[in-house]
matplotlib code that plots the C-alpha trace (Angstrom):
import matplotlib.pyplot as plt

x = [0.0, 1.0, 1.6, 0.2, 2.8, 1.6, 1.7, 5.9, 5.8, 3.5, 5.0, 8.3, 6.5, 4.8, 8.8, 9.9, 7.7, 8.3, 12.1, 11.2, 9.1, 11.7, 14.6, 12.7, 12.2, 15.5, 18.8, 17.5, 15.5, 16.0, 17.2, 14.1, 15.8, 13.3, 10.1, 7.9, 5.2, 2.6, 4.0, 4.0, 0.5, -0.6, 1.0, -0.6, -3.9, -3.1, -2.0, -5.1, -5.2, -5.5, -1.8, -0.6, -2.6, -2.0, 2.0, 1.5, -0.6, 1.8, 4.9, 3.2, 2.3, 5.6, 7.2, 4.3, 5.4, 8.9, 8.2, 6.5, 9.1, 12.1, 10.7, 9.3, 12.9, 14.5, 11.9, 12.6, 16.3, 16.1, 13.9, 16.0, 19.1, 18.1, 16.5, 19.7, 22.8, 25.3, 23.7, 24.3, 27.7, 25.9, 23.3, 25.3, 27.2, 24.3, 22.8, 26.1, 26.2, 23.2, 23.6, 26.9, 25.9, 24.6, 21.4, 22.0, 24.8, 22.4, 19.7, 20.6, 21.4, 18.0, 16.5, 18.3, 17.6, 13.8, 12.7, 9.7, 8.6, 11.6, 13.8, 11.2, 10.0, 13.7, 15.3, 12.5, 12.9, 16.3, 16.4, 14.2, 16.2, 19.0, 16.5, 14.5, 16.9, 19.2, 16.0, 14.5, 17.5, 18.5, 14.4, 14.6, 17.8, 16.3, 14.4, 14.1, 16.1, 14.1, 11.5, 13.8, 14.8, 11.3, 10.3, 13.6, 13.0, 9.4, 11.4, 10.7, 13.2, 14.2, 11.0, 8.9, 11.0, 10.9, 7.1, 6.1, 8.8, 11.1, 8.6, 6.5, 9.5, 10.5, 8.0, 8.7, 11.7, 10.2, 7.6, 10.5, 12.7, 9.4, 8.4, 11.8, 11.1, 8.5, 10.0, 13.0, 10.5, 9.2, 12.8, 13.7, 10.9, 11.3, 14.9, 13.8, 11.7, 14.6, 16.4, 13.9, 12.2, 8.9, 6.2, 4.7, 5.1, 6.5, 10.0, 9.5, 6.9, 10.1, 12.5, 10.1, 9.7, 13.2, 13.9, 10.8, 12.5, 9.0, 10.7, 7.0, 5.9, 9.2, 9.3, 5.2, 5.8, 9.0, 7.0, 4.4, 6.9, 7.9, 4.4, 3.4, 6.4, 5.7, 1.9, 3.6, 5.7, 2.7, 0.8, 3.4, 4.0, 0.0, -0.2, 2.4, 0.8, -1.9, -0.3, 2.2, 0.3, 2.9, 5.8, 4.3, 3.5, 6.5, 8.3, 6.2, 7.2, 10.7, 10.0, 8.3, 10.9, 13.8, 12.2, 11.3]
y = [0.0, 3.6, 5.3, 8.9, 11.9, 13.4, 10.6, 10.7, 14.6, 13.6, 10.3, 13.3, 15.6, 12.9, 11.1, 14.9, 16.0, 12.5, 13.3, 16.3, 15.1, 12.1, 15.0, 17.5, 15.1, 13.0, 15.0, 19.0, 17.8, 20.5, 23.2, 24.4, 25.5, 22.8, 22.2, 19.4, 20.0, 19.7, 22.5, 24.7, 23.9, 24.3, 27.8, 28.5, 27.9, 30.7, 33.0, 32.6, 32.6, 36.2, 36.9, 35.0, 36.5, 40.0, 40.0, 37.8, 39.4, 42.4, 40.6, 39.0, 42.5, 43.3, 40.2, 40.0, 44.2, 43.1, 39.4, 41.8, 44.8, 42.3, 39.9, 42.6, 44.0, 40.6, 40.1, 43.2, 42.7, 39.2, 40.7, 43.6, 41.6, 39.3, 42.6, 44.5, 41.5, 44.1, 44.7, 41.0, 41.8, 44.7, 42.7, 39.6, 41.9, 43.5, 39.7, 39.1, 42.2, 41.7, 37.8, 38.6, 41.6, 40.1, 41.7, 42.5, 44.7, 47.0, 46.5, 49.3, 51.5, 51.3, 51.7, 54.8, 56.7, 55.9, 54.4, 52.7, 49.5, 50.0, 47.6, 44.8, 45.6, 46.3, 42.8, 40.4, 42.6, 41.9, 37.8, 36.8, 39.2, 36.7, 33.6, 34.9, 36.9, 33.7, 31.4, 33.8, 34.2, 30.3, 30.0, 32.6, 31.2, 27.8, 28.5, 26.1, 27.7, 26.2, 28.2, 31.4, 31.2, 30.8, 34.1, 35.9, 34.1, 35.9, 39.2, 38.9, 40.5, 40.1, 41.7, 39.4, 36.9, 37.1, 37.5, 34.7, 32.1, 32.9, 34.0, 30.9, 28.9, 30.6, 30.2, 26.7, 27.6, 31.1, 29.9, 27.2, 30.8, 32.1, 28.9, 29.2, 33.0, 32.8, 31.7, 33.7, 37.1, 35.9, 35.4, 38.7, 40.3, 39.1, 39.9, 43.7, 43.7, 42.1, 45.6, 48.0, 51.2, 49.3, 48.0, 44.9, 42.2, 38.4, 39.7, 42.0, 39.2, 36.9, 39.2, 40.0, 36.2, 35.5, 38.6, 37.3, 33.7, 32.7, 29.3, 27.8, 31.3, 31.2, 28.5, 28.5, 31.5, 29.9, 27.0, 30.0, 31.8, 27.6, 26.9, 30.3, 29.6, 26.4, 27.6, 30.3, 27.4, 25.3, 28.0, 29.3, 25.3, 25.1, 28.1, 27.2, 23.6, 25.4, 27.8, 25.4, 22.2, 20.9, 21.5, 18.3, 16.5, 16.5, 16.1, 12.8, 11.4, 11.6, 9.8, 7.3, 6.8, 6.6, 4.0, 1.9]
z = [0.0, -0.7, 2.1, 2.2, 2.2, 5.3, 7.4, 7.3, 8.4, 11.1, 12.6, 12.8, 14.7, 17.2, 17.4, 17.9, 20.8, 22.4, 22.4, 24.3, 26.6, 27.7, 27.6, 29.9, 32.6, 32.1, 31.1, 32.1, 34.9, 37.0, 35.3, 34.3, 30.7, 29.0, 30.0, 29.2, 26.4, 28.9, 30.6, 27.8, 26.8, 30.3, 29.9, 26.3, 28.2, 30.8, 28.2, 26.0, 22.2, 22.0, 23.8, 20.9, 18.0, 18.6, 19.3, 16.0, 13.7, 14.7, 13.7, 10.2, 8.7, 8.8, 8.2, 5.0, 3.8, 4.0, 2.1, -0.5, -1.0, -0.9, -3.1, -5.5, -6.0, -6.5, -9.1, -11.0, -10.8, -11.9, -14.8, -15.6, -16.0, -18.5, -20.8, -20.3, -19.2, -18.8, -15.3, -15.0, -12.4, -10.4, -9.8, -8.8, -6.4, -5.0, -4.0, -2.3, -0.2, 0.7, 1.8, 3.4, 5.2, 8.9, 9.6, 13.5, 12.0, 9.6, 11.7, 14.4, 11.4, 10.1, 13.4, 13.9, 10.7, 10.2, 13.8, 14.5, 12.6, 10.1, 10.7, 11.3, 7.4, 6.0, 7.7, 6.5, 3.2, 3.1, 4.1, 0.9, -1.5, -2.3, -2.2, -4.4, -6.9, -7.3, -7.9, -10.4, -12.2, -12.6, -14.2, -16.2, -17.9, -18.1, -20.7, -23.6, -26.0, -29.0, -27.9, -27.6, -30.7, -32.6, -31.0, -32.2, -35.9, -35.8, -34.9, -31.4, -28.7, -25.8, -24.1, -26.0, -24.9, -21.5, -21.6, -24.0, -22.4, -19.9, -17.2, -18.0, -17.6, -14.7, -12.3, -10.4, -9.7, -8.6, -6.5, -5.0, -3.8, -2.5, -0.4, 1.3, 1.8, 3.7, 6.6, 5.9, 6.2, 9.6, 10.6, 9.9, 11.1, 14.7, 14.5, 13.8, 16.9, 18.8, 18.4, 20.1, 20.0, 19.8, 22.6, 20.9, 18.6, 19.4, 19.4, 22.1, 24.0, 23.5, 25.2, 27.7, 29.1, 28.9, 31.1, 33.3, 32.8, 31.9, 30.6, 29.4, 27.3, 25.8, 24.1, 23.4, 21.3, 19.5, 18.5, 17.7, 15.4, 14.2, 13.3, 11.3, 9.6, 8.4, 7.4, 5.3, 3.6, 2.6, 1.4, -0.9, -1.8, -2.2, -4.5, -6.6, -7.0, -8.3, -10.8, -11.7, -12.2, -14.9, -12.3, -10.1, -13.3, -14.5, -11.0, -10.8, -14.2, -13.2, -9.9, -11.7, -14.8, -11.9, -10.4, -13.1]

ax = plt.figure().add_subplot(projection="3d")
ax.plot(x, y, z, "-o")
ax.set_aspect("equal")
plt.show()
C-alpha cells in the first residue's frame, strides 16, 4: 500500500515532541531550561489565544510588507538583467552584499535613521532578497532555447522573450525561492523587533519572558513563530501547485521513470 505523504511529516513531529518530553524530565530535569510540552500547553492555556494572535498578527504584517518589497525588488532585478545583461555583475554583487551583510549589523542602522517598525519591514525585506533573486535568475535562464529562438525568428526581442517564455519557464523555480522566503521574512521580522524602540510584537513578547524567565511562554511562542512559519511554507508550496500544475506532473514522471 501507498503510504500517504503526510503521514511521514506527522510520525516526525509525534517522534519529535516524544524526544522532548523524555529530555525534559530526564537529562535538564531541574534546570528548568526545557520544559515538558505539557508545561508549555498548560501555559498556552493561561495565556489565552489572543496573547498570541496580537503579538502575531503584529509581527506577520511586517514580516508580510517586508516578504513583498524584498521579493518585489528581486523580481525586478532578476527581470531587468536578463533585458539589459550588462547589469548581470551589479546585480550579482548586490545579491552578495546583501547575503553577506549580517542583519543584526544594519539593523541598528536602520532603526536609527527611520525608527519605529523599520527595521522589522527592512530585515524580512532583506532575508528573501537573495532567495529569491538567485532562484529567479536560474528560471529565467532555463528557458528552452528552442523556444527562444522561434520568438527571435518571428522578430521577437528580448521583451517578448521574457514575456512569452522565460517568465512561464521561470515560475517553479520562482515559486520554489518564494516557499523558502517565507520563513525567511518571519525570521527577519522578529529579528527587527529584537532591536527595540517598539512595545509589541513576538519579538518584544520573546525578550520579555526571557527577562521574566518565563521558561513555558518562551518556548510557546517559538513553537508560535515555528508553526506560522511552516503555514507560510505550505501556502506558498500550495499556491504554486496550483499555478504550476505541470511543475508536479513533470516532477512525478521523473520519480516514476527513476524507479522503473
Amino acid at each position: 500500500m501507498k503510504r500517504p505523504k503526510w503521514l511521514g511529516g506527522l510520525i516526525g513531529v509525534v517522534l519529535i515532541i516524544a524526544a522532548w518530553a523524555v529530555l525534559a524530565v530526564t537529562v535538564f530535569r531541574g534546570s528548568g531550561a526545557v520544559p515538558t510540552p505539557l508545561a508549555v500547553l498548560r501555559q498556552f492555556t493561561v495565556d489565552g489565544l489572543g496573547f498570541y494572535w496580537r503579538n502575531m498578527s503584529i509581527t506577520l504584517n511586517g514580516a508580510l510588507l517586508g516578504f513583498a518589497w524584498g521579493n518585489g525588488l528581486a523580481l525586478a532585478t532578476a527581470f531587468l538583467v536578463l533585458l539589459v545583461p550588462k547589469l548581470d555583475g551589479v546585480a550579482n554583487q548586490l545579491a552578495v552584499i546583501s547575503y553577506c551583510i549580517p542583519l543584526t549589523a544594519i539593523g541598528p542602522v536602520i532603526l536609527v535613521v527611520l525608527g519605529g517598525r523599520a527595521p522589522t519591514v527592512f530585515l524580512a525585506a532583506m532575508s528573501v532578497f537573495f532567495t529569491t533573486l538567485v532562484g529567479a535568475l536560474l528560471g529565467l535562464r532555463a528557458a528552452d532555447k528552442t523556444s527562444l529562438d522561434l520568438i527571435q525568428a518571428y522578430g521577437g526581442g528580448r521583451l517578448k522573450q521574457m514575456t512569452k517564455v522565460r517568465v512561464i519557464a521561470a515560475l517553479p523555480s520562482i515559486f520554489a525561492a518564494l516557499r523558502i522566503a517565507a520563513p525567511s521574512a518571519l525570521l527577519g521580522a522578529i529579528l527587527g523587533e529584537y532591536l527595540g524602540g517598539i512595545d509589541n510584537g513576538i519579538g518584544v513578547a520573546l525578550t520579555a519572558s526571557q527577562q521574566a524567565y518565563q521558561v513555558p511562554r518562551t518556548w510557546g511562542l517559538a513553537l508560535a513563530c515555528g508553526l506560522a512559519a511552516g503555514i507560510g511554507y505550505l501556502l506558498i508550496g500550495l499556491l504554486g501547485r496550483l499555478v504550476t500544475p505541470w511543475s508536479a506532473g513533470s516532477s512525478k514522471t521523473s520519480a516514476d521513470g527513476g524507479r522503473a
